[in-house]
Short mmCIF file of the C-alpha atoms (twelve columns), coordinates in Angstrom:
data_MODEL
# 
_entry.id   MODEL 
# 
loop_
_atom_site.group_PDB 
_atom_site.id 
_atom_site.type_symbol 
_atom_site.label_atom_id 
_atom_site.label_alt_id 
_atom_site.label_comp_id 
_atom_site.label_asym_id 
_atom_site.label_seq_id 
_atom_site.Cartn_x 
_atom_site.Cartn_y 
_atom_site.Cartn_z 
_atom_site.pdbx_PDB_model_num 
ATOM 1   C CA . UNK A 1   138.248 148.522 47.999  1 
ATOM 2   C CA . UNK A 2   139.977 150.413 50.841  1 
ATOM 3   C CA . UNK A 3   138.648 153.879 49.916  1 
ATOM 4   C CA . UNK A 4   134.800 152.014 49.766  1 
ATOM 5   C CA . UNK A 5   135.977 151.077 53.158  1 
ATOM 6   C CA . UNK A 6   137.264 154.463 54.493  1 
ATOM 7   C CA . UNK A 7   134.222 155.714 52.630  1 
ATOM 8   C CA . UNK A 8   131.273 153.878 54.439  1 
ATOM 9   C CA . UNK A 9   132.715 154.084 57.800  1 
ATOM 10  C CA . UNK A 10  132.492 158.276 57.561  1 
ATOM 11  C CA . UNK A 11  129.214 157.743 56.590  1 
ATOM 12  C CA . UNK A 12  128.200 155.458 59.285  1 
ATOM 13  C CA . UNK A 13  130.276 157.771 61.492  1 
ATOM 14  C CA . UNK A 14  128.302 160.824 60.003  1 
ATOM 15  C CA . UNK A 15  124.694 159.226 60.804  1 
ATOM 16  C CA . UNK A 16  125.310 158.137 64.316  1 
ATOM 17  C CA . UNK A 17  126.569 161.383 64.885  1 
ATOM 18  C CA . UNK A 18  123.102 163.111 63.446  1 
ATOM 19  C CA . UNK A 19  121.369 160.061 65.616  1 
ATOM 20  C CA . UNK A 20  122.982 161.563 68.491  1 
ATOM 21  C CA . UNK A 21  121.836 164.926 68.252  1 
ATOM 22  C CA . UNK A 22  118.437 164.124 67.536  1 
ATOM 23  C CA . UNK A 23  117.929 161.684 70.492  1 
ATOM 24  C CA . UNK A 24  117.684 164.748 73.460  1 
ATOM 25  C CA . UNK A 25  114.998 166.466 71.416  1 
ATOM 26  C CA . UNK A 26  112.922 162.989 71.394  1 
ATOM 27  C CA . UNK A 27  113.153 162.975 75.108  1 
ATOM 28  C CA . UNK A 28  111.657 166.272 75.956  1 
ATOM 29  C CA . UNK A 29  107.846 166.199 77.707  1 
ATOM 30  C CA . UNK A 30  105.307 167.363 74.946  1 
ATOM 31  C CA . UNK A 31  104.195 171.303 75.073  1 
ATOM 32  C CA . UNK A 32  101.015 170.602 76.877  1 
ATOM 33  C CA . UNK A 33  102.787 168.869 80.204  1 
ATOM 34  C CA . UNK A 34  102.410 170.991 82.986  1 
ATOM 35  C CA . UNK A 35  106.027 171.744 84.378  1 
ATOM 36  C CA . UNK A 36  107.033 170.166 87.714  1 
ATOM 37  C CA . UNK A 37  107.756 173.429 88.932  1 
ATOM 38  C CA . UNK A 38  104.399 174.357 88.670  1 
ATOM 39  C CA . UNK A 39  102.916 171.431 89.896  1 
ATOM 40  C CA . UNK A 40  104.725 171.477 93.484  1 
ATOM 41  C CA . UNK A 41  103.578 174.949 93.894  1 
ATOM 42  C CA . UNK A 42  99.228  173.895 93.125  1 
ATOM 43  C CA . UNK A 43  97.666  173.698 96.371  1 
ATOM 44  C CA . UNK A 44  95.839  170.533 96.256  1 
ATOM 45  C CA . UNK A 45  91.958  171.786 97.341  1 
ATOM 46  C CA . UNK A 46  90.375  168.107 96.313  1 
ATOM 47  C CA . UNK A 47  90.900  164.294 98.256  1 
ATOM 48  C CA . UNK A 48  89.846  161.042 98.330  1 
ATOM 49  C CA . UNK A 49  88.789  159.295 101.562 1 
ATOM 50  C CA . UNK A 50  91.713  156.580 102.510 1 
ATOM 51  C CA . UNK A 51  88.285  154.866 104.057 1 
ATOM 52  C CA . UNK A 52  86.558  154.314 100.854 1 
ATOM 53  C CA . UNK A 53  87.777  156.306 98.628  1 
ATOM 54  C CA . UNK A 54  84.712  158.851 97.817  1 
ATOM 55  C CA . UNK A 55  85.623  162.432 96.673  1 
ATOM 56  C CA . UNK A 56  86.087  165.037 99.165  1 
ATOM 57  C CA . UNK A 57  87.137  168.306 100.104 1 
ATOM 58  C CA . UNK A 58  89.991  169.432 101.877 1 
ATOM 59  C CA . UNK A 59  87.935  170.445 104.847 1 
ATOM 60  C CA . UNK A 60  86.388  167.536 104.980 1 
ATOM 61  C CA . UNK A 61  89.462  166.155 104.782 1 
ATOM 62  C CA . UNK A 62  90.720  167.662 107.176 1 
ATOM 63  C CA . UNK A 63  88.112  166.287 109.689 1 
ATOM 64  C CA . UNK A 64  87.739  163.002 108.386 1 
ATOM 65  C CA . UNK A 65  91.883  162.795 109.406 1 
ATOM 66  C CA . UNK A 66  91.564  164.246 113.001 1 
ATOM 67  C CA . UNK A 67  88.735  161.587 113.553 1 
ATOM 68  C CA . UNK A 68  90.809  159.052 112.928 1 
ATOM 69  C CA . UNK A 69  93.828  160.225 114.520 1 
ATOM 70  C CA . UNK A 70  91.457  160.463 117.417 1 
ATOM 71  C CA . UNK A 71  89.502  157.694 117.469 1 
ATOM 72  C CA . UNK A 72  88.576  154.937 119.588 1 
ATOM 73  C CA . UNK A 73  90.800  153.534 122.286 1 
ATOM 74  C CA . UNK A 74  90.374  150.118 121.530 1 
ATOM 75  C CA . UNK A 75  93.369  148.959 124.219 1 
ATOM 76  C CA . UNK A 76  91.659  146.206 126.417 1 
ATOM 77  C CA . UNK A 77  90.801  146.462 130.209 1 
ATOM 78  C CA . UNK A 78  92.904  144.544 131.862 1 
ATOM 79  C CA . UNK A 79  91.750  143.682 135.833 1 
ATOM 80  C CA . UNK A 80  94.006  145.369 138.405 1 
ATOM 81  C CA . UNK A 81  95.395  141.850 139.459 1 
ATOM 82  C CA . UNK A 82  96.945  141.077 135.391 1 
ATOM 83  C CA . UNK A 83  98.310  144.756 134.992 1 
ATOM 84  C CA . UNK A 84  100.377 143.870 138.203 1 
ATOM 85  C CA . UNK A 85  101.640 140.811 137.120 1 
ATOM 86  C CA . UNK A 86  102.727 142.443 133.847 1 
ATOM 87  C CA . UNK A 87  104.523 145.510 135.550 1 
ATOM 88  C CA . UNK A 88  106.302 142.564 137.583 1 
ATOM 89  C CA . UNK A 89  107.693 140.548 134.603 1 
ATOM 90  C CA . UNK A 90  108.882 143.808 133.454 1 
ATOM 91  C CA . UNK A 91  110.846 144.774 136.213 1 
ATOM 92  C CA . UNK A 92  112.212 140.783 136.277 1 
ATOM 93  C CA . UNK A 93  113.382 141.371 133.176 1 
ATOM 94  C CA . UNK A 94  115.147 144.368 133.605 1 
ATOM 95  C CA . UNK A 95  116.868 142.937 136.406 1 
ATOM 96  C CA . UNK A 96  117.761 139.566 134.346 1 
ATOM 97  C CA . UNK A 97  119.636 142.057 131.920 1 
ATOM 98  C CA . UNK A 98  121.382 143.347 134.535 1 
ATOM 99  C CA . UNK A 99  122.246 140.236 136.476 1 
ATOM 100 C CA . UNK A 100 121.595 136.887 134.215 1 
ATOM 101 C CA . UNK A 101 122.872 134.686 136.969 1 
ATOM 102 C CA . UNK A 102 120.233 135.826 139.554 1 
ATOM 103 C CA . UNK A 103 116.439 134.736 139.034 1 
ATOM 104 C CA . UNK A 104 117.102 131.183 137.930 1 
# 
């Protein structure tokens, strides 16, 4: 009984150690994948718009980016009076961080 023991623990012993050695080749990319490597170094010459996504190229990429880095000022108009008032509460609140017990 002790030798059946002895006996079917090397076994089990002997096919986890074949598992083991067979596990790295079952996590290797298959032969077509293109390498990483190779991948970082492919200049990218097609895009899609972040707008709507429609195919484009990569000048018209290009211009479709500096339009939008450029576009539209769409800050309000404030009158003259308002901008003072605002350049006012900033300077009131510098001072408050300065001196919290003035300004009460």
């Amino acid at each position: 009984m002790l030798q059946i023991r002895h006996v079917s623990l090397g076994v089990a012993l002997l096919l986890l150690s074949c598992a083991g050695s067979l596990t790295p080749a079952l996590a290797l990319p298959p032969a077509e994948d293109i390498p990483e490597e190779v991948l970082r170094t492919e200049i990218i010459t097609e895009a899609r718009s972040p707008i709507d996504g429609t195919p484009l190229t990569a000048a018209e990429y290009a211009e479709l980016q500096a339009a939008l880095e450029a576009g539209p000022d769409i800050r309000p108009q404030l009158s003259p009076q308002v901008e003072n008032i605002i350049t006012l509460l900033y300077i009131r609140r510098a001072i408050r961080s300065v001196f919290p017990f003035l300004l009460n």
